[in-house]
C-alpha positions in Angstrom: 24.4 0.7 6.6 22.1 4.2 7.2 18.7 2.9 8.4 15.8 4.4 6.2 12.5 5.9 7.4 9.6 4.4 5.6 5.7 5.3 5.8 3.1 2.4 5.4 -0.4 3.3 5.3 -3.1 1.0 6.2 -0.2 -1.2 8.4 -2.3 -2.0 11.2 -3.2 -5.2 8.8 -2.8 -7.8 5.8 -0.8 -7.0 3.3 0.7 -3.5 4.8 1.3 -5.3 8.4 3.5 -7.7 6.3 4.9 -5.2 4.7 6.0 -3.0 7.6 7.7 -6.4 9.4 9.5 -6.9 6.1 11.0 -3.5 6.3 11.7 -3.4 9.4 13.6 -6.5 9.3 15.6 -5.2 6.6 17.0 -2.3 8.7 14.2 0.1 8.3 12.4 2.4 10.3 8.8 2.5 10.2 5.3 4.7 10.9 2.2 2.7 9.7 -1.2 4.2 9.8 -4.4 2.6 11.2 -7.7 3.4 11.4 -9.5 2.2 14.3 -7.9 -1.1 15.2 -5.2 0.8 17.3 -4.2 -2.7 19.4 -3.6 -4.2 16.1 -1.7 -1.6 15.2 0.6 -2.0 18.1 1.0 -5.3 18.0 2.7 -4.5 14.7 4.8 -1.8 16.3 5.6 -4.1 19.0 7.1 -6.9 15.6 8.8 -4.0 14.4 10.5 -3.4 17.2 11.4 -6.7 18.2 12.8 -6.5 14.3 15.4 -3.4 16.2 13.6 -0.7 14.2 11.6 2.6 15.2 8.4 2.1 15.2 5.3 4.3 15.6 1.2 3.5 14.9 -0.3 6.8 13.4 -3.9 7.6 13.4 -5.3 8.0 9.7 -8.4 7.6 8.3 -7.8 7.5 4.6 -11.2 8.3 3.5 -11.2 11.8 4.3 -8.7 14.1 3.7 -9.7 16.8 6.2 -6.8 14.7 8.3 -4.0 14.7 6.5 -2.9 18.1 7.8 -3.0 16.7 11.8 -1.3 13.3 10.0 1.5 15.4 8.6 2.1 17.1 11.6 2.8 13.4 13.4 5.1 12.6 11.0 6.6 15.4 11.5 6.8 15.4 15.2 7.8 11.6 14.7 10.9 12.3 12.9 11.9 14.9 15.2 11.7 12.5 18.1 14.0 10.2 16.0 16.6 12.9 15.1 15.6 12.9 11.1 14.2 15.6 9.0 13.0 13.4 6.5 12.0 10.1 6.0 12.9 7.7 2.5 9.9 5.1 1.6 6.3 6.2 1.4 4.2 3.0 0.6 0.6 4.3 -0.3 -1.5 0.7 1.1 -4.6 1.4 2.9 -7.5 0.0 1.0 -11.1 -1.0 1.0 -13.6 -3.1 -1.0 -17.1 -2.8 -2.0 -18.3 -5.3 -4.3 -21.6 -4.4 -6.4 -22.6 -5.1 -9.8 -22.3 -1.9 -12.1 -25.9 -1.5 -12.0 -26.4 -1.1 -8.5 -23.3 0.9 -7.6 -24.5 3.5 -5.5 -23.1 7.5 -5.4 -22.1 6.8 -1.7 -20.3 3.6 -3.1 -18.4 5.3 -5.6 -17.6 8.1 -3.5 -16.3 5.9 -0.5 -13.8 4.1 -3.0 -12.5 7.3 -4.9 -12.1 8.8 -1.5 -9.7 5.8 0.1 -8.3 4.7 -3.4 -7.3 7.6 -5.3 -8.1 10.9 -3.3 -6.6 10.6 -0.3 -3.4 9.0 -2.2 -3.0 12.1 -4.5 -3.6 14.5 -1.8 -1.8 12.3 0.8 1.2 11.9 -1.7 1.1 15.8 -2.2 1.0 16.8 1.6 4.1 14.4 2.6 6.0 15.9 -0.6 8.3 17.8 1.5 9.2 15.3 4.2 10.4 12.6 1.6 14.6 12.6 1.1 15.9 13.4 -2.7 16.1 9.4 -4.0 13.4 8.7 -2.4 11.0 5.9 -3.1 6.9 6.1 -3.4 5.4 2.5 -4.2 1.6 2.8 -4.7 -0.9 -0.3 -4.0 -3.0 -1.4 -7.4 -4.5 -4.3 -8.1 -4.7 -7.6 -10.6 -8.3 -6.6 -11.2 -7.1 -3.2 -13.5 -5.9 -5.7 -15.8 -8.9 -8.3 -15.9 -12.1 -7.6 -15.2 -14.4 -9.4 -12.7 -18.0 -8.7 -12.6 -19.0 -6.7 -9.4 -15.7 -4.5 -8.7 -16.2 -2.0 -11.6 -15.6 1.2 -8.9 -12.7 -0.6 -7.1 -10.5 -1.6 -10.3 -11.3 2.1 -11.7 -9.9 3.5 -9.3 -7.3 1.6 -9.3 -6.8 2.1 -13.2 -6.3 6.0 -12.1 -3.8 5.1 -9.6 -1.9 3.3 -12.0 -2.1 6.6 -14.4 -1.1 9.0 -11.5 2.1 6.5 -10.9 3.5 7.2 -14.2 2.4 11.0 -13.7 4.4 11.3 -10.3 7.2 9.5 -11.8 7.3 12.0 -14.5 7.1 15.3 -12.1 9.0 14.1 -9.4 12.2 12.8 -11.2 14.3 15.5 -10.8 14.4 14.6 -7.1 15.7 11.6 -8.3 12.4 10.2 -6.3 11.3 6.6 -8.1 7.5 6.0 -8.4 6.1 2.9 -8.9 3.2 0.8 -8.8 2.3 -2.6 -7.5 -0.5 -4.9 -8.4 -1.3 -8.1 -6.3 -3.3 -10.8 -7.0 -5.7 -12.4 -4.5 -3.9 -12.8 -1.3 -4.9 -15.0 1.2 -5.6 -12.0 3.6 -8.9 -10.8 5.6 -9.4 -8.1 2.8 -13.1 -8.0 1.1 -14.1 -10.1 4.3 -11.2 -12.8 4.1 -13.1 -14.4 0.9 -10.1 -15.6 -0.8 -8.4 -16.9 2.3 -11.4 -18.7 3.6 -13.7 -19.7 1.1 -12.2 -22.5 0.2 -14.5 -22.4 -3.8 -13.0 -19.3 -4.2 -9.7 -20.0 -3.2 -9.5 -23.4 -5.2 -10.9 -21.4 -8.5 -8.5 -19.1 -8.1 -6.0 -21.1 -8.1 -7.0 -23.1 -11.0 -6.7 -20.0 -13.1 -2.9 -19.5 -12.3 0.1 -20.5 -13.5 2.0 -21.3 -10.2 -1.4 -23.2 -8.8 -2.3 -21.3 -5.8 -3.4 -18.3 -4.5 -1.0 -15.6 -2.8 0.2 -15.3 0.5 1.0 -12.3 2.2 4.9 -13.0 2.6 4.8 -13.0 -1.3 3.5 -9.5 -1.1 5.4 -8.2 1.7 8.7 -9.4 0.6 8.4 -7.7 -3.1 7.2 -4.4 -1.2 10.9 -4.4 0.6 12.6 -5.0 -2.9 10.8 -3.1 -4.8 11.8 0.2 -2.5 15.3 -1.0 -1.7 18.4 0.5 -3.5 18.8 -2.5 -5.4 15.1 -1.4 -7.5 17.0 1.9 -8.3 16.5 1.9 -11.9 12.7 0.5 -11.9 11.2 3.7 -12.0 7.3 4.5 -13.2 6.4 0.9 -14.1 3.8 -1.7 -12.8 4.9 -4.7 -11.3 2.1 -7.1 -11.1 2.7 -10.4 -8.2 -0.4 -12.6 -8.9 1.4 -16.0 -9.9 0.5 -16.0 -13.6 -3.3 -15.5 -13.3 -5.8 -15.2 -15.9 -3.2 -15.6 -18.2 
């Protein structure tokens, strides 16, 4: 079986971290991105590798897309070093939150989420074009909260809205590539996202759960494990859709 290349951004951690052990478990190569946390990020390298894949932590701060150039550049150096010119899987992950009621959303609020959520994906996305194989996959991260609202993340679920919009675009423009686009939209995950909320408030968690049909709240294998499908040759044909893995809530 050829071993496939796959970029995770945001890996260092949560829900991309899983991810990226999935993958790599599943006879994949992988580069995940980090922030700051760079011994986080290793230790997930070091999983990765004990999985027999390539791994490699890349430096990437998704709120600004004055990087992305130097990024690219890594990725390209990184596939040199491991005798490919292109790489299969881009997995667009890295996230924030900032929870505010509408009325007291600031500019630099609004600005901070658009930058992570939806600028640096698009222009991310655009920059790593080139390096990604004909039949490719791209699987972008959404969320449960485009579909129902909850008070207080009115700039975070917008943003994701657009990303669900710009799914269906790239799936459109980038077909003749045979290059599959799709969309994924968890639930709440028992993960330290947004503070570790759902996984440690144990109110939240238990309301959560009583408001979905499988009676609990995710974990991150049921995230990472749909993430490896979903990009895997036997997903060929699900192409431009969104895929939401919350257990049945608010249903």
């Amino acid at each position: 079986m050829t071993r496939k290349i796959a970029i995770i951004t945001g890996g260092s951690r949560g829900l991309g971290a899983n991810a990226a052990l999935k993958l790599a478990a599943r006879n994949t190569d992988v580069m995940i991105t980090y922030r700051q946390d760079k011994a986080a990020a290793e230790e997930v390298v070091s999983g990765m590798v004990r999985h027999g894949a390539r791994a490699a932590a890349l430096p990437l701060d998704s709120g600004s897309v004055s990087g992305i150039p130097a990024f690219t550049l890594q990725v390209r150096e990184t596939l040199e070093q491991w005798d490919a010119a292109s790489f299969d899987i881009l997995v667009n992950n890295a996230g924030m939150g900032i929870q505010a009621p509408f009325t007291d959303v600031t500019e630099a609020q609004f600005d901070a989420l658009m930058n992570v959520h939806l600028k640096s994906v698009f222009f991310l996305t655009q920059a790593l074009l080139p390096l990604i194989s004909d039949g490719g996959r791209i699987l972008n991260v959404s969320s449960g909260l485009a579909r129902f609202a909850s008070p207080g993340y009115s700039v975070y679920a917008s943003m994701k809205g657009a990303i669900e919009v710009l799914t269906r675009y790239l799936a459109k423009e980038l077909g003749h590539r045979g290059i599959a686009v799709n969309v994924l939209a968890p639930g709440a995950i028992e993960t330290d996202f947004g503070g570790g909320t759902v996984r440690d408030n144990k109110q939240v968690n238990s309301f959560i759960a009583s408001q979905t049909a499988l009676g609990r709240v995710g974990l991150p294998d049921d995230i990472g494990d749909l993430i490896a499908a979903l990009v895997s040759d036997d997903c060929r044909w699900v192409n431009a859709q969104r895929i939401e893995a919350a257990g049945g809530v608010f249903i």
